[in-house]
The first five atom37 places (N, CA, C, CB, O) and aatype in JSON, in Angstrom:
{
  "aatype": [20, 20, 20, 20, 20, 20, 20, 20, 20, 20, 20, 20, 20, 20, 20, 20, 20, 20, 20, 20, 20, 20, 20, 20, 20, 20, 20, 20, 20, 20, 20, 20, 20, 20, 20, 20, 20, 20, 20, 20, 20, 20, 20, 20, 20, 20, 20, 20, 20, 20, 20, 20, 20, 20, 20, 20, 20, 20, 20, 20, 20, 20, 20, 20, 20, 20, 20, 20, 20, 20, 20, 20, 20, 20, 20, 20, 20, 20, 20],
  "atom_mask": [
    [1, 1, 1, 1, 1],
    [1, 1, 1, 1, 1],
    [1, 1, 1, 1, 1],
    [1, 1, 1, 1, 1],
    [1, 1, 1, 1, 1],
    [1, 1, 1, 1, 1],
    [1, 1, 1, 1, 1],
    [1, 1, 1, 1, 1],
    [1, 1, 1, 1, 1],
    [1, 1, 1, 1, 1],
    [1, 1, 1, 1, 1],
    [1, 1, 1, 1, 1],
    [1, 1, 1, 1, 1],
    [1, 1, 1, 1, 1],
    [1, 1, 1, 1, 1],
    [1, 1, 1, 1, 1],
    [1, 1, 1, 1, 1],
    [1, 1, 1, 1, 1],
    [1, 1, 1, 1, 1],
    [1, 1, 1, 1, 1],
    [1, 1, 1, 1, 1],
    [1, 1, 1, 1, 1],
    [1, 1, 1, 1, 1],
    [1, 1, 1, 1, 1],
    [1, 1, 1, 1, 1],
    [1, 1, 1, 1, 1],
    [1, 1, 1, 1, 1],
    [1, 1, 1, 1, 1],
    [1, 1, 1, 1, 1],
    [1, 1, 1, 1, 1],
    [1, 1, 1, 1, 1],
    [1, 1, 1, 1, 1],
    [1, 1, 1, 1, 1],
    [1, 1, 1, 1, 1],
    [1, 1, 1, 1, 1],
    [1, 1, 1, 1, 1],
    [1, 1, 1, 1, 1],
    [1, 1, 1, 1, 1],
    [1, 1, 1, 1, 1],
    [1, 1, 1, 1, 1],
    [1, 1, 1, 1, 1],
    [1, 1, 1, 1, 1],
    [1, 1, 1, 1, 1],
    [1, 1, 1, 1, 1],
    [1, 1, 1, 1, 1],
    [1, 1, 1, 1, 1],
    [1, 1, 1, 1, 1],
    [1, 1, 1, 1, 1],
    [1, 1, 1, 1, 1],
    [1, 1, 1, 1, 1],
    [1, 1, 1, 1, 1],
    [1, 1, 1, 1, 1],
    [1, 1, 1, 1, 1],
    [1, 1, 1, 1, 1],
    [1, 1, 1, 1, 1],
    [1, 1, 1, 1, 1],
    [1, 1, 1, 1, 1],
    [1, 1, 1, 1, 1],
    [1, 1, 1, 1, 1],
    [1, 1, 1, 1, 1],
    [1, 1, 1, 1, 1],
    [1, 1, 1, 1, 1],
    [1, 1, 1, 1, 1],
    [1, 1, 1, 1, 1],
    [1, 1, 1, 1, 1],
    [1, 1, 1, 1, 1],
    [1, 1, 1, 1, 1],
    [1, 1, 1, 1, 1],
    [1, 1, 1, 1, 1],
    [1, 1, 1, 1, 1],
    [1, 1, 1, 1, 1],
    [1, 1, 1, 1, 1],
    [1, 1, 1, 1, 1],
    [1, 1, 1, 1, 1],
    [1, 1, 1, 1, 1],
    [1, 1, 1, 1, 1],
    [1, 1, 1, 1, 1],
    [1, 1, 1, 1, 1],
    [1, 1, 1, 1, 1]
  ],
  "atom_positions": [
    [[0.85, -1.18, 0.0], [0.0, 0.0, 0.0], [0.89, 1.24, 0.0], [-0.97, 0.0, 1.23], [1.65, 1.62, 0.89]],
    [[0.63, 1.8, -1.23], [1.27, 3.23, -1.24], [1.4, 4.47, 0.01], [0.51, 3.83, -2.27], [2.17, 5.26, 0.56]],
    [[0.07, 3.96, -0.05], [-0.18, 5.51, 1.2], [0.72, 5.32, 2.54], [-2.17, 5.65, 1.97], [1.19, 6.3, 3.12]],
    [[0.93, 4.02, 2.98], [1.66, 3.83, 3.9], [2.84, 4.13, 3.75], [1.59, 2.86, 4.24], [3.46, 4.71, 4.64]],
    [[3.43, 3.77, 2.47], [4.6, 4.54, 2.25], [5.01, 5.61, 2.63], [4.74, 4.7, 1.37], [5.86, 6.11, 3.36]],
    [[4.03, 5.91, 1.8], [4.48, 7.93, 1.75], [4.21, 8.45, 3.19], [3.16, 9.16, 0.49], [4.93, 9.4, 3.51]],
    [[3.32, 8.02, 4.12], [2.95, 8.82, 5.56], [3.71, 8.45, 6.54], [1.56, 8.62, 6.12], [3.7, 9.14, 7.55]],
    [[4.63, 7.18, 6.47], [5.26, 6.69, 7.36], [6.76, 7.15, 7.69], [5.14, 5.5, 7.08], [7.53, 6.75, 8.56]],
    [[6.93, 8.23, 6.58], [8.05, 8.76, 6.37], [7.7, 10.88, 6.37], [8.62, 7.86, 4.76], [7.07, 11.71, 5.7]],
    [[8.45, 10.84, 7.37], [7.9, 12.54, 7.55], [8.56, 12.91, 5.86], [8.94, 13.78, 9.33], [7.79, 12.81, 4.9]],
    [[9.95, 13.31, 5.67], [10.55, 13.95, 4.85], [9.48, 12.96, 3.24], [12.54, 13.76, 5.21], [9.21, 13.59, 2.21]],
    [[9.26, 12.16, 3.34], [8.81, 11.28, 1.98], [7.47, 12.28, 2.07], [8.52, 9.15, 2.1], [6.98, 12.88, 1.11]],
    [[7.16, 12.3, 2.98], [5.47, 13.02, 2.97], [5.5, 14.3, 2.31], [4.76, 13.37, 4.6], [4.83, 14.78, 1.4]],
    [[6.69, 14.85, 3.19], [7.06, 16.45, 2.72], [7.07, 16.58, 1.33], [8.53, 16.99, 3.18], [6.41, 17.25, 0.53]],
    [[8.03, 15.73, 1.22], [8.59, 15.69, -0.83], [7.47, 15.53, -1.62], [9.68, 14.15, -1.5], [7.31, 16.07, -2.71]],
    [[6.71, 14.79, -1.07], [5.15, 14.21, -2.03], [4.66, 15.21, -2.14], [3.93, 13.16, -1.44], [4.59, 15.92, -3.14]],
    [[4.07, 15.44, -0.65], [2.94, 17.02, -0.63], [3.19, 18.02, -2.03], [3.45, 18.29, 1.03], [2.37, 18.43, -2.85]],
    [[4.65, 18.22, -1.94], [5.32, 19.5, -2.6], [5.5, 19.39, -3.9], [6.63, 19.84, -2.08], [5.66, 20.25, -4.77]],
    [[5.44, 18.11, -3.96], [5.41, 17.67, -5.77], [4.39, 17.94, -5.71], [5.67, 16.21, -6.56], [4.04, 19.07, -6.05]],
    [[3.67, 17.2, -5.34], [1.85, 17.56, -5.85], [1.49, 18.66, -6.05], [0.73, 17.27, -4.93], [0.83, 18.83, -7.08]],
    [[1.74, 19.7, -5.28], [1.61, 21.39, -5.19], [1.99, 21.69, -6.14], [2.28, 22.25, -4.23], [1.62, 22.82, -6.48]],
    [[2.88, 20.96, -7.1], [3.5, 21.66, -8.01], [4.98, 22.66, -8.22], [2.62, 22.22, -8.18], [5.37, 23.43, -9.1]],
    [[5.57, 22.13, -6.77], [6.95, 22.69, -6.5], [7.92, 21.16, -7.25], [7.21, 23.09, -4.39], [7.68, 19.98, -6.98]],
    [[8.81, 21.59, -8.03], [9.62, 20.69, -8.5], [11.04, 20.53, -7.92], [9.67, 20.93, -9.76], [11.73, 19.52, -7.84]],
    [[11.26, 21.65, -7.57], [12.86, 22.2, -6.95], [13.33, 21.94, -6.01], [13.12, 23.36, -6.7], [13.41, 22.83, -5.16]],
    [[13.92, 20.46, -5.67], [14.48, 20.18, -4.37], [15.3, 21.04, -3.45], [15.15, 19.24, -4.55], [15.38, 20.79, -2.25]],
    [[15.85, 21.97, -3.98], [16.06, 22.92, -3.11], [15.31, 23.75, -2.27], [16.54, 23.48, -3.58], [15.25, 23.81, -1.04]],
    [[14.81, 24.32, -3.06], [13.51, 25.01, -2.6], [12.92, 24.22, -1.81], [12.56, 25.4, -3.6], [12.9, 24.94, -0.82]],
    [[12.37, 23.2, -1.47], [11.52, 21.88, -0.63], [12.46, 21.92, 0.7], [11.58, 19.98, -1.57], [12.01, 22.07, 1.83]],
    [[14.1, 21.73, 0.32], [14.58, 21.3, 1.41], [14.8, 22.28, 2.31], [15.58, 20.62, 1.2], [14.99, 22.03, 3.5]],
    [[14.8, 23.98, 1.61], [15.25, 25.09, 2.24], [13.44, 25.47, 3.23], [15.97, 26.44, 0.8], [13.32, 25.51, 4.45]],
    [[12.37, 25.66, 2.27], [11.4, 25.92, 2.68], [11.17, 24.75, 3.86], [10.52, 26.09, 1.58], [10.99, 25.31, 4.94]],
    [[11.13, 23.33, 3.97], [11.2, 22.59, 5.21], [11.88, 22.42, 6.38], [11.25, 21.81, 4.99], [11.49, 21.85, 7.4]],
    [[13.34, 23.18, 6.07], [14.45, 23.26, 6.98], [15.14, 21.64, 6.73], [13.86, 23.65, 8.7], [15.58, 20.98, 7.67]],
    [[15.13, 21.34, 5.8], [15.67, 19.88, 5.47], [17.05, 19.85, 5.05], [14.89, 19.2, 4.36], [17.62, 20.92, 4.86]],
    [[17.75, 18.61, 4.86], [18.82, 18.56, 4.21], [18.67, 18.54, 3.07], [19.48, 17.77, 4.46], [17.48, 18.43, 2.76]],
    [[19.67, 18.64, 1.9], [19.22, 18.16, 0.88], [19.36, 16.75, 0.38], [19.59, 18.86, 0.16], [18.61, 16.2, -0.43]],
    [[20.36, 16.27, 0.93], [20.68, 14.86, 0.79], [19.04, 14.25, 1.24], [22.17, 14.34, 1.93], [18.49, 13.7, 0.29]],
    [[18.34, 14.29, 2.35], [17.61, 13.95, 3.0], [16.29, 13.82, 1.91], [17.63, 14.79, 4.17], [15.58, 12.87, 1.56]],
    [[16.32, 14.6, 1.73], [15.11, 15.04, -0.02], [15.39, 14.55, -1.36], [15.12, 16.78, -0.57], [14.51, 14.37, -2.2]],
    [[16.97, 14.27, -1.59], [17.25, 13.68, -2.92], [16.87, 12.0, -2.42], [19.08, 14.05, -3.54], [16.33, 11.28, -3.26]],
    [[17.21, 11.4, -0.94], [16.68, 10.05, -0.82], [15.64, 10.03, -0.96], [16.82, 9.41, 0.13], [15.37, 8.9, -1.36]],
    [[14.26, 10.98, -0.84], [13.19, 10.79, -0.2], [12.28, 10.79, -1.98], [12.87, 12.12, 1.23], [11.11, 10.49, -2.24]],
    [[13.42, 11.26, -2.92], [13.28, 12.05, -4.73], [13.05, 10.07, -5.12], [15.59, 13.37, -5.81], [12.12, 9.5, -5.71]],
    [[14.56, 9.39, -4.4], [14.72, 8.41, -4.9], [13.83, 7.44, -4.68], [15.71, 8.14, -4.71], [13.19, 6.73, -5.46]],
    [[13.85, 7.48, -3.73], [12.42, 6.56, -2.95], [11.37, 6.55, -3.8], [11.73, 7.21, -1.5], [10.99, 5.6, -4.49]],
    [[10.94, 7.6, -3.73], [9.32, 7.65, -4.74], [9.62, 7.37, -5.82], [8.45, 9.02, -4.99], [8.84, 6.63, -6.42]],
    [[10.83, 7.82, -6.49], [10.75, 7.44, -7.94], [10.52, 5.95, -8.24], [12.02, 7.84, -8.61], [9.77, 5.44, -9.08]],
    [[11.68, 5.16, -6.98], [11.37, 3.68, -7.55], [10.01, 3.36, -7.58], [12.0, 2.57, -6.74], [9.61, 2.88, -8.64]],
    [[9.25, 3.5, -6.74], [8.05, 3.46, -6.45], [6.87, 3.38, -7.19], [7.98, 4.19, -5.91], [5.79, 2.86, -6.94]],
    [[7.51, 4.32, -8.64], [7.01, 5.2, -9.41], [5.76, 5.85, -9.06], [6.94, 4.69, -10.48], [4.75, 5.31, -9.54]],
    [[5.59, 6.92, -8.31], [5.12, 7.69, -7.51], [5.36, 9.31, -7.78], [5.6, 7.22, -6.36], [4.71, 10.3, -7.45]],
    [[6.63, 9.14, -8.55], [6.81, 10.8, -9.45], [8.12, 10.51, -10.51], [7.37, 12.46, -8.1], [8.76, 9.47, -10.61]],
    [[8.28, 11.54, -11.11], [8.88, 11.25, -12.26], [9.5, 12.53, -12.9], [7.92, 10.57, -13.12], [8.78, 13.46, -13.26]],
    [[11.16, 12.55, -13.07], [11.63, 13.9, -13.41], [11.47, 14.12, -14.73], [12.99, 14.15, -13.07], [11.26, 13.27, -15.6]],
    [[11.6, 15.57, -14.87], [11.69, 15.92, -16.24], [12.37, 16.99, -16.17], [10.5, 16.09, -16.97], [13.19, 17.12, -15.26]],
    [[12.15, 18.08, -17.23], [13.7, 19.14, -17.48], [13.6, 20.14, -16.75], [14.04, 19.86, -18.98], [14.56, 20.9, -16.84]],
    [[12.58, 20.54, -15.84], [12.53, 21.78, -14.84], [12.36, 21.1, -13.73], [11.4, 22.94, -15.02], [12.26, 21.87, -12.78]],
    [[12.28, 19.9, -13.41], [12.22, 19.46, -12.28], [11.37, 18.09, -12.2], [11.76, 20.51, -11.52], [11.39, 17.28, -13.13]],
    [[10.48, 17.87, -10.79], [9.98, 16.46, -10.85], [8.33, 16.69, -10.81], [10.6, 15.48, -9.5], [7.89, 17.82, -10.61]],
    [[7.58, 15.72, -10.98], [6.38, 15.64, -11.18], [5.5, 14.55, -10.56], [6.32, 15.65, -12.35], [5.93, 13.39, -10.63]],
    [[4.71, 14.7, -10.16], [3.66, 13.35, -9.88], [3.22, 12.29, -11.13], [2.15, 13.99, -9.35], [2.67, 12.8, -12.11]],
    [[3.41, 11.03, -11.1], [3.11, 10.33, -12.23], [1.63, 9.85, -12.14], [4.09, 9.19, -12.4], [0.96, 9.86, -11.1]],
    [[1.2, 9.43, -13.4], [-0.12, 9.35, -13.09], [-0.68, 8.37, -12.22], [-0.69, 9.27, -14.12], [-1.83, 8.66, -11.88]],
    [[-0.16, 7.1, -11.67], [-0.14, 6.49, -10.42], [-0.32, 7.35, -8.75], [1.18, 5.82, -10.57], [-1.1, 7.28, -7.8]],
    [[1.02, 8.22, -9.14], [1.39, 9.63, -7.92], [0.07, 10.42, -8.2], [3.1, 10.87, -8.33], [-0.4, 11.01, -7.22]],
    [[-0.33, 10.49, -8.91], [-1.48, 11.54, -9.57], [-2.78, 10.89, -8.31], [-1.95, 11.15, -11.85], [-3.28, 11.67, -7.51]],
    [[-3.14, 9.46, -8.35], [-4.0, 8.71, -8.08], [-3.93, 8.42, -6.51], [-3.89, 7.63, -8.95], [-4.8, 8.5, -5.65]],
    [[-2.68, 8.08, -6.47], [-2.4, 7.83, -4.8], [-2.38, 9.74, -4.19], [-0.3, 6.75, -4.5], [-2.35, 9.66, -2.96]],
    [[-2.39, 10.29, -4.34], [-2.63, 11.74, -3.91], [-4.58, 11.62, -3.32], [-2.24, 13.03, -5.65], [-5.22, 11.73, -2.27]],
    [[-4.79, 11.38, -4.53], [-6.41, 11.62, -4.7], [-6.9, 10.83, -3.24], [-7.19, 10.76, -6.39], [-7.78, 11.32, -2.53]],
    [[-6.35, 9.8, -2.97], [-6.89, 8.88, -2.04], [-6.67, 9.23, -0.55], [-6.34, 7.57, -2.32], [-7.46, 9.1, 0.38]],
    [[-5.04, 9.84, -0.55], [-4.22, 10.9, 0.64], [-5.5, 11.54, 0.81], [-2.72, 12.13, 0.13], [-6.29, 11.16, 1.67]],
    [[-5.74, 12.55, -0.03], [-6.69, 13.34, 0.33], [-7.87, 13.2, 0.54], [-6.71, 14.0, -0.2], [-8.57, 14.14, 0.92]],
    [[-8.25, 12.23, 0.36], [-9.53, 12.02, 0.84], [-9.62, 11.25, 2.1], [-10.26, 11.4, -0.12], [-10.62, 10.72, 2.58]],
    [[-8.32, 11.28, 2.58], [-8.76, 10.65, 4.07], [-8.17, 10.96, 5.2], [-8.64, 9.32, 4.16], [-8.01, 10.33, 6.25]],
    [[-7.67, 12.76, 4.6], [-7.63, 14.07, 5.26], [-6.25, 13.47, 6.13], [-9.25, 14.62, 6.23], [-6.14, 13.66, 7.34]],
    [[-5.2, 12.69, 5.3], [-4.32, 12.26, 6.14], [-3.14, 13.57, 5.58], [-3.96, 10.44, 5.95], [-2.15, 13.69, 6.31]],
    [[-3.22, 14.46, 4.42], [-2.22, 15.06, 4.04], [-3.09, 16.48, 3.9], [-1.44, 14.35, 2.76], [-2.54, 17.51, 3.53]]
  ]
}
């Protein structure tokens, strides 16, 4: 189960949320959270295997799986 994934992990949650929002810029994520960045590029890697988001040339994105498991986050007011 996806969702467990992603909630069981503060920084994985963070990274998700912020993709979803539409922030791509791990910097930006790790500066705006007070994070490391190392901490956020694991949390980049994680989901990707997952396939849960997916980079491209300005940054990363929710895949349409990530797209789906969001929908469900939110509806059970866990994010």
């Amino acid at each position: 189960m996806e969702e467990g994934f992603i909630i069981s992990n503060r920084i994985r949650k963070v990274v998700f949320i912020e993709i979803a929002s539409g922030e791509g810029n791990l910097k930006r994520i790790a500066k705006k959270h007070h994070l490391m960045e190392q901490a956020v590029k694991n949390a980049v890697e994680e989901l990707m295997q997952h396939k849960l988001i997916e980079e491209e040339k300005d940054g990363y994105k929710l895949t349409e799986y990530g797209v789906k498991i969001f929908g469900k986050l939110k509806g059970t007011n866990v994010i």
